[in-house]
TISE-831339 format. One line per field, with one value per residue (C-alpha): residue number from 0; residue in three letters; x, y, z. Coordinates in pm, whole numbers, plus 32768, in hexadecimal, padded with zeros to 4 digits. Layout:
TISE-831339
pos = [NUM  ...]
code = [ALA  ...]
xx = [X  ...]
yy = [Y  ...]
zz = [Z  ...]
end
This chain:
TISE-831339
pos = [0  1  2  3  4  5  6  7  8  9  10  11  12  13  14  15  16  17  18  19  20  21  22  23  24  25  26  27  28  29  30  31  32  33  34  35  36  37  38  39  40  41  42  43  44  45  46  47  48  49  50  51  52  53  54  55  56  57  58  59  60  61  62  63  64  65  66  67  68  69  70  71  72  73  74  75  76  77  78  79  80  81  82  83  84  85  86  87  88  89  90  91  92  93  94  95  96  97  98  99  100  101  102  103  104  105  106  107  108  109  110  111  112  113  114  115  116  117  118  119  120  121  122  123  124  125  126  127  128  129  130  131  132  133  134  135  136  137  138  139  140  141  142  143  144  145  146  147  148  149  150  151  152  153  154  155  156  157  158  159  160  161  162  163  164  165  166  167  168  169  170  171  172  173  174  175  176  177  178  179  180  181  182  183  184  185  186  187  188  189  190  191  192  193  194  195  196  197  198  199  200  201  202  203  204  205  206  207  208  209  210  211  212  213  214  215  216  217  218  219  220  221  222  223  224  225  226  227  228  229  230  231  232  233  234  235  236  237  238  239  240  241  242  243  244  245  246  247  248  249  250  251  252  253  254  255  256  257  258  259  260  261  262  263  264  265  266  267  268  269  270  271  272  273  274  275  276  277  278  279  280  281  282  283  284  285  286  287  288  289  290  291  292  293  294  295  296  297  298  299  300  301  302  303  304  305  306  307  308  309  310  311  312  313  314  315  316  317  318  319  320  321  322  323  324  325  326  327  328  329  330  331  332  333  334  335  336  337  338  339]
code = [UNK  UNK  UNK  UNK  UNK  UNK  UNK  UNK  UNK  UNK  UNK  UNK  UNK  UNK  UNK  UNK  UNK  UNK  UNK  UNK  UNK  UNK  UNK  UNK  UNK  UNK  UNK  UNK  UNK  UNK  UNK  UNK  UNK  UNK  UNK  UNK  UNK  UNK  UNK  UNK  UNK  UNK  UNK  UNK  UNK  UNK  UNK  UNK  UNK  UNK  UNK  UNK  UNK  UNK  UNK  UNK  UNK  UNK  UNK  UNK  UNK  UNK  UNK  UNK  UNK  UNK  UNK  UNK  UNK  UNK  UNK  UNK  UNK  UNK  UNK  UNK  UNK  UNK  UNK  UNK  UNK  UNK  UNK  UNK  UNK  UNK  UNK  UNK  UNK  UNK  UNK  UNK  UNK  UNK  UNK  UNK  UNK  UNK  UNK  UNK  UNK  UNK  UNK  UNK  UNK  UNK  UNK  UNK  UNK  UNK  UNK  UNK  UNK  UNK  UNK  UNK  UNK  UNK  UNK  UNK  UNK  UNK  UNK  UNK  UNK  UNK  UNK  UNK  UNK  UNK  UNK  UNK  UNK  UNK  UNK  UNK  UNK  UNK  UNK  UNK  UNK  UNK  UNK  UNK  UNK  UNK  UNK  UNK  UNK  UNK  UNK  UNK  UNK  UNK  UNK  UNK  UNK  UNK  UNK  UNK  UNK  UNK  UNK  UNK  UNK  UNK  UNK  UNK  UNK  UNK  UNK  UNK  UNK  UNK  UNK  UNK  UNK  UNK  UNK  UNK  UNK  UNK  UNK  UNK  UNK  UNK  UNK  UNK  UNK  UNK  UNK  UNK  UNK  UNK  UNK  UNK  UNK  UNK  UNK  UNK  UNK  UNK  UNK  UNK  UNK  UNK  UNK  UNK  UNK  UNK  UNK  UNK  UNK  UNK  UNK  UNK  UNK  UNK  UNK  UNK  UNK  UNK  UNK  UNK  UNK  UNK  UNK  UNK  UNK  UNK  UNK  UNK  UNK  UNK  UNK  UNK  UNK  UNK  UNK  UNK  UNK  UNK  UNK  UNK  UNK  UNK  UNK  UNK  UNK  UNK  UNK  UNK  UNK  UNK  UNK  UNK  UNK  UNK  UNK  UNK  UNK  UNK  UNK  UNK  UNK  UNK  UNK  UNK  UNK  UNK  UNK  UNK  UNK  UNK  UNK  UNK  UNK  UNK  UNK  UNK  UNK  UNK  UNK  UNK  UNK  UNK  UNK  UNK  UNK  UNK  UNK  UNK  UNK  UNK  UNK  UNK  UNK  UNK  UNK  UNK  UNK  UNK  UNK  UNK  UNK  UNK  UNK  UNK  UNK  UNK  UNK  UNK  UNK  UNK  UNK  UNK  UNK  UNK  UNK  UNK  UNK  UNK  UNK  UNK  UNK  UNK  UNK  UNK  UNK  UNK  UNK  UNK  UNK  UNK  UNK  UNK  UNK  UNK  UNK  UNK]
xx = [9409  954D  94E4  93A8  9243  9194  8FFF  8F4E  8DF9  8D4E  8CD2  8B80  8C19  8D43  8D65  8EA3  8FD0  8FCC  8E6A  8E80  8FB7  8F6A  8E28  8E71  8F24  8E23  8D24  8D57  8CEE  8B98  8B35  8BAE  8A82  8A0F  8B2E  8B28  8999  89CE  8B17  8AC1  89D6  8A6B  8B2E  8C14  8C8B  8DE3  8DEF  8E36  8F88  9026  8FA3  8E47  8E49  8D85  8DC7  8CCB  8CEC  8C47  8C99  8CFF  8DE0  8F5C  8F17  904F  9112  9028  9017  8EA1  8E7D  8E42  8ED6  9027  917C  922D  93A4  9472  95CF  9663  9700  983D  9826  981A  996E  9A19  99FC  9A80  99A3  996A  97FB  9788  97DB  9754  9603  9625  9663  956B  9442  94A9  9492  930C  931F  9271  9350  92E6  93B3  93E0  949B  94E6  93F4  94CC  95B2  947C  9439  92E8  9324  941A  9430  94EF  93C3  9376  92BB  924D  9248  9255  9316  9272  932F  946E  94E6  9657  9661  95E1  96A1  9550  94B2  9316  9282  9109  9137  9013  8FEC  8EC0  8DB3  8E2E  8EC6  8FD5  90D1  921E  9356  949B  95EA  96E2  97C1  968D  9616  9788  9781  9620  966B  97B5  971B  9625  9729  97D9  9698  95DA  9668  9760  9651  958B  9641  94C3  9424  9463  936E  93F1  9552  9523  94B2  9393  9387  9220  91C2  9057  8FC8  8E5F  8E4E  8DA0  8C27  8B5F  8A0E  8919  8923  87F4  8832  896B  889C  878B  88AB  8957  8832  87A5  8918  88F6  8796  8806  895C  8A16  8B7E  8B5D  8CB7  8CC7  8D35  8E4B  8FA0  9024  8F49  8FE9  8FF0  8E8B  8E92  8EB5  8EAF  8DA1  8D11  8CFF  8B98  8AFE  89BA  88C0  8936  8A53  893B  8942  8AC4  8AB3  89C0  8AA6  8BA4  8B02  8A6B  8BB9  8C4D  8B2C  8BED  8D39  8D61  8E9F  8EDC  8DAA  8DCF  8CE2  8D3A  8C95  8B5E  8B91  8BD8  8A56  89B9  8A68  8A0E  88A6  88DD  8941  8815  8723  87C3  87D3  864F  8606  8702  8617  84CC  8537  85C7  847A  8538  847E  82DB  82AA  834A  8297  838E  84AA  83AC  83F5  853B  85AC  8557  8652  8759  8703  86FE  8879  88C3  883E  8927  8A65  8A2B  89C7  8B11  8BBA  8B2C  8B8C  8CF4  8CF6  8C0A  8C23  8AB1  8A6A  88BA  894C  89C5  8891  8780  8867  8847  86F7  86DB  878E  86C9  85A4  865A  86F2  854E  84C7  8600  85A5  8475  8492  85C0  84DE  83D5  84E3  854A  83F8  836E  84D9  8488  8325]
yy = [4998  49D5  4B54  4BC8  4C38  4D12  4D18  4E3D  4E40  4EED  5069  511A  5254  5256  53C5  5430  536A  5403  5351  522A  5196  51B0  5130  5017  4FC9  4FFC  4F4D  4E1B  4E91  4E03  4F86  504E  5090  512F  5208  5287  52D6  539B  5459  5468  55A9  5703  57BA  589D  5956  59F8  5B61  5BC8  5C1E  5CC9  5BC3  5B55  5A16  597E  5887  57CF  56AC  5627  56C5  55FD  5652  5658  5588  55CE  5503  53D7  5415  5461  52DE  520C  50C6  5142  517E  526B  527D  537E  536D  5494  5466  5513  541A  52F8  537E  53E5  5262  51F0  50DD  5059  50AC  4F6D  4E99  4FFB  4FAB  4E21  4E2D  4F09  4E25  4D00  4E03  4DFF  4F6C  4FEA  50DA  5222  5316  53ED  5393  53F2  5345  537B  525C  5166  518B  5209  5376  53D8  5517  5545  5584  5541  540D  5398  51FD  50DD  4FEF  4EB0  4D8B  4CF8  4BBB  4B9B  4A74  4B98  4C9D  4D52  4E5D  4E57  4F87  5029  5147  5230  527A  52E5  529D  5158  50B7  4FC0  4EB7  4EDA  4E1E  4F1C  4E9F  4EFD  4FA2  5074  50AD  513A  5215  5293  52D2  53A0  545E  54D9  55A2  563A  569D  572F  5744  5858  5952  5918  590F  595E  5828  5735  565B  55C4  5592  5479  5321  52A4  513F  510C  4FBB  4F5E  4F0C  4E77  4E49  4F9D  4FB3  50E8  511D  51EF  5351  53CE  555A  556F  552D  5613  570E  56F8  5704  5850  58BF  5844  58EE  5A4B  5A18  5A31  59FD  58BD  58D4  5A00  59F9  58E0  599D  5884  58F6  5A6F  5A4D  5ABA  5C02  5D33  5CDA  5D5F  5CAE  5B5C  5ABF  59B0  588C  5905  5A33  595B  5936  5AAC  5AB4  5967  5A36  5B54  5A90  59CE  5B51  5C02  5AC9  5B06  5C2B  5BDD  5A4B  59A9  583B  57C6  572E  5608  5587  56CB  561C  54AD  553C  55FB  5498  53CF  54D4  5492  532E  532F  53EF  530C  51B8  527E  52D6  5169  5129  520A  517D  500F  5068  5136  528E  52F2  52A9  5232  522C  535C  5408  52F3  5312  545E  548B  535D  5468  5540  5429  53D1  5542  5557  5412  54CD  55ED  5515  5462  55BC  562E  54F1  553F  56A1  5646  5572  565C  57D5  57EB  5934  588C  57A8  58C1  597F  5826  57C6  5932  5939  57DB  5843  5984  58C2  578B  588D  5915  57D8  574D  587E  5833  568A  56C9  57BD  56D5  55CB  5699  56CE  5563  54E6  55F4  553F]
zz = [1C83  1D4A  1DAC  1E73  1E4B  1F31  1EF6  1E5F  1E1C  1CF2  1DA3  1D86  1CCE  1BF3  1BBB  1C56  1CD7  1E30  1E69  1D7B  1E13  1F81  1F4B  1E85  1FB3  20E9  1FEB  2043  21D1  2238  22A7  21B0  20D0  2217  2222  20C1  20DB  2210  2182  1FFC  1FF1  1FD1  1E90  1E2B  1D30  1D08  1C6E  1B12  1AD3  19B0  18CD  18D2  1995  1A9F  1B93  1C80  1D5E  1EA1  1FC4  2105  2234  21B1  2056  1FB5  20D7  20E5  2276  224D  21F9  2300  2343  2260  2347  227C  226C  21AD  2149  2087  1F18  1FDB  2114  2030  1F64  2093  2129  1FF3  1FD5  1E92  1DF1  1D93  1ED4  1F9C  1EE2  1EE8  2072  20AC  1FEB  20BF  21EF  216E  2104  1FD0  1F24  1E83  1DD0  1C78  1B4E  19E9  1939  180E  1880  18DF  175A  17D1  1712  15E6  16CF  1835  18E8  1A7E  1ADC  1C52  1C40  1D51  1D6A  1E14  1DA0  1D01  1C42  1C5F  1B34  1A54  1B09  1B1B  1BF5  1BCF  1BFA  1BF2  1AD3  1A60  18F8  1825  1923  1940  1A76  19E8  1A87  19F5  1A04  1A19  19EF  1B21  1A4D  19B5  1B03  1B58  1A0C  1A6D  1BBE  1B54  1A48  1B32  1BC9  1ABF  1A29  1B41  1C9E  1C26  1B8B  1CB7  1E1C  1EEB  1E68  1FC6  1F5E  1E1F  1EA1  1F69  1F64  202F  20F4  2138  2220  2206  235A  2385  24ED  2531  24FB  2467  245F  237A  243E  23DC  24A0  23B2  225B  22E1  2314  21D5  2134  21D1  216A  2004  1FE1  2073  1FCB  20F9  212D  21EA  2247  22CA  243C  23E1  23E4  2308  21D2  2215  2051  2096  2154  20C1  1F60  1E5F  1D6F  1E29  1E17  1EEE  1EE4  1DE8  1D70  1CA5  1BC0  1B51  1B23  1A54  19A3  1959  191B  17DD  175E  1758  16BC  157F  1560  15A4  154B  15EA  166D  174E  18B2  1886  1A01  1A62  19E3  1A21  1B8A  1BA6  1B06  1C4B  1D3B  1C90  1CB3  1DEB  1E68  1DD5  1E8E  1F9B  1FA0  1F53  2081  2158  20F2  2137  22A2  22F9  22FF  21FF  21E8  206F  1F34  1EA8  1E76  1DCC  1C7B  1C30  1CAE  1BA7  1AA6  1B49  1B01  199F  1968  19DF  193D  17E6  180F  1836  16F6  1651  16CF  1656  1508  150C  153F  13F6  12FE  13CA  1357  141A  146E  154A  1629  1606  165B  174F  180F  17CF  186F  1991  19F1  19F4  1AD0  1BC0  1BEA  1C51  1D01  1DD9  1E1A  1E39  1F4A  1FF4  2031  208E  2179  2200  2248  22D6  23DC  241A]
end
């Protein structure tokens, strides 16, 4: 192949892009399992707006600027600094691969023929092949996590109608008008900080804002309605009740997002026990109920989207009142014995 390949490795969560793409990066770092068990604990949820919807994601320091991740340099170059050097797009994004930077950005995923529909999708870019003329890029679609080939001129076209479909009706959004060069380093170690899990996971059991004294995460201060760590639970709760009575369009990566955070707890526990931070496996048993129950409620929600059979809502609210009881009380006595 005349072009270039950086590596990616396949992640441990594949929920949203902001996580999935740095970490299919830093996955390929010796230490970064140890990173991800230490950092992957706490919740939010956003608050209901005008139409019922619900958003909820893992929480970590800064995650919608990747500078949370370690072992990622992080360059950003404005949509308006790249047209004002003139520089054409496709030898901006060519250059920058053989620099050994990653490149994340939006596009109109109309254009990608990923959607009959202009919509806004985050992809990256981590190769080329300049006999196909080809940009290869890490796309999410359906809870999948697909390779795709792009044509440059379809990258161009994406790139383009990005901006005459969003960037005018919304001038605050920084984030999504510029490109990101990420450079994977692996010469930095991390190890498994054991204070930092105990801490999140006091935060996640009391609901705390974990983020609270970091100026950065301001979004968080002195708005209502904002949930955080277990409490999520009740506002995924009310959010599949009201929609009994008022069906709309589902967010099923609300769901696929509380079955990783689920699966992420339970490698983490297994983590634990095998290092000695944690005295037996008592506790993995039961809390691998507490995964197959979340993994039960995404494919209930999966099957809702197809049929709109209103008992899925109702056994998969029922299912999570009684998950969110003995999460509680498993994550208590966690908490309890890593303190021994």
């Amino acid at each position: 192949m005349d072009g270039l390949l950086l590596p990616i490795s396949k992640p441990i969560l594949i929920g949203y892009g902001h996580h999935t793409f740095p970490l299919s990066i830093i996955s390929q770092n010796e230490d970064y399992l140890d990173w991800v068990y230490s950092n992957y604990i706490q919740l939010y949820g956003d608050p209901v707006s005008e139409k019922i919807d619900f958003f909820t994601d893992f929480l970590i320091q800064d995650n919608l600027a990747f500078t949370s991740f370690p072992w990622l340099w992080i360059n950003k170059v404005s949509r308006a600094d790249l047209k004002g050097q003139k520089e054409d797009l496709v030898l901006f994004l060519k250059k920058s691969l053989r620099q050994q930077n990653y490149l994340y950005l939006y596009v109109d995923e109309f254009y990608l023929g990923l959607n009959r529909q202009h919509l806004l999708k985050d992809i990256l870019i981590f190769g080329f092949d300049d006999q196909k003329k080809m940009f290869i890029i890490l796309e999410f679609e359906n809870l999948q996590l697909n390779v795709s080939h792009v044509s440059y001129q379809d990258l161009k076209k994406a790139y383009v109608g990005f901006e005459k479909s969003y960037i005018v009706r919304n001038e605050k959004d920084q984030r999504r008008k510029s490109i990101y060069l990420i450079k994977n380093t692996s010469y930095k170690r991390y190890e498994f900080n054991l204070d930092l899990v105990k801490e999140f996971l006091m935060d996640y059991l009391n609901s705390n804002n974990s983020l609270k004294n970091f100026q950065y995460f301001s979004d968080f201060k002195g708005k209502e309605g904002f949930v955080f760590g277990i409490k999520v639970y009740e506002q995924l709760i009310q959010y599949l009740t009201e929609l009994q009575t008022s069906p709309h369009a589902i967010n099923v990566n609300l769901f696929q997002t509380l079955f990783e955070h689920k699966k992420i707890f339970l490698l983490r526990m297994e983590f634990m026990v095998n290092k000695g931070y944690l005295p037996n496996s008592i506790h993995i048993e039961r809390f691998r109920e507490i995964e197959k129950g979340a993994l039960q409620i995404k494919n209930k929600i999966l099957r809702y989207q197809i049929t709109l059979r209103g008992n899925l809502l109702e056994e998969s609210v029922e299912l999570l009142k009684q998950m969110y009881r003995d999460e509680r009380k498993i994550l208590k006595e966690v908490l309890t014995n890593i303190n021994k």
